[in-house]
N, C-alpha and C positions, 0 to 999 in steps of 0.2 A: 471790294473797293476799299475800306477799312482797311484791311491789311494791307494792301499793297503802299496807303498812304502811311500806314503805323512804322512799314518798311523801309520807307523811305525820309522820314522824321529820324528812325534811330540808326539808319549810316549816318546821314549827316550831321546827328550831334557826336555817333562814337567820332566822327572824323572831322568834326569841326575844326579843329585844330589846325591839322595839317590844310583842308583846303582853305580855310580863310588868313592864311601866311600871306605875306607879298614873297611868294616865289615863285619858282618857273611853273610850278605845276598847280598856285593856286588859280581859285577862280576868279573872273572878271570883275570889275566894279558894279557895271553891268547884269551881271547874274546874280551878285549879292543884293543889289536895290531889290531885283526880280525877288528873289527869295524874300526877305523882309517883307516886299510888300505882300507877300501871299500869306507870308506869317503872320501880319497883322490884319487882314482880309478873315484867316480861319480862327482868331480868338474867340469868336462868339460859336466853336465845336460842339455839339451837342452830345457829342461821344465821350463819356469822363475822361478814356483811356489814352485818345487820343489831345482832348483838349491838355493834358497832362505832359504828356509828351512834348506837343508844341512850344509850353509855357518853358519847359525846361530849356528847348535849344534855345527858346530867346534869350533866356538866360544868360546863356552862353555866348551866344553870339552878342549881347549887351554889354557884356563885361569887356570886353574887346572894340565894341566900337562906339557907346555912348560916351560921351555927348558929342565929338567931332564929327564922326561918319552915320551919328543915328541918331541926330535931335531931334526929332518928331517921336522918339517913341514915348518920354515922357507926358509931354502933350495928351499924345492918342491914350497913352492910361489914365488918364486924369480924367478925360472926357468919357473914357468905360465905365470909370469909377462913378461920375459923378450921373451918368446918366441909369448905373444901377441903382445909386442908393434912392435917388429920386423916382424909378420905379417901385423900389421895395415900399417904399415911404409911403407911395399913393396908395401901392396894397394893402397895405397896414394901416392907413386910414378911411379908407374906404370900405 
């Protein structure tokens, strides 16, 4: 199952490009919400290789369409961020 998701992480960043165009053969608004929001559903991967993966196509897909078409993703990392370092924190004093 790994693989098949690691498989399907790396078409869609080599070809990020071409499907996330406004052109006849990109994909829908619709499918891209879908995608993001799985993207941000799977941040918390417990797999290095694939969490790695993930991170990079958001990347990519970031640079493209924050902040107009993907204002919540800053939001949603902040609140990752903020609810790691206040884990580590209780760890560490605890």
């Amino acid at each position: 199952m790994a693989h098949l998701l690691a498989f399907k992480i790396r078409v869609l960043g080599n070809n990020q490009d071409r499907f996330w165009r406004n052109r006849d053969n990109s994909i829908t608004d619709a499918e891209k919400a879908h995608i993001k929001a799985h993207l941000l559903k799977a941040l918390q991967e417990p797999n290095g290789l694939l969490a790695a993966q993930q991170a990079v196509l958001i990347g990519k897909i970031a640079r493209k369409d924050v902040p107009h078409d993907w204002p919540a993703l800053v939001c949603h990392y902040l609140v990752l961020l903020s609810l790691h370092f206040c884990f580590k924190r209780r760890t560490i004093c605890e």
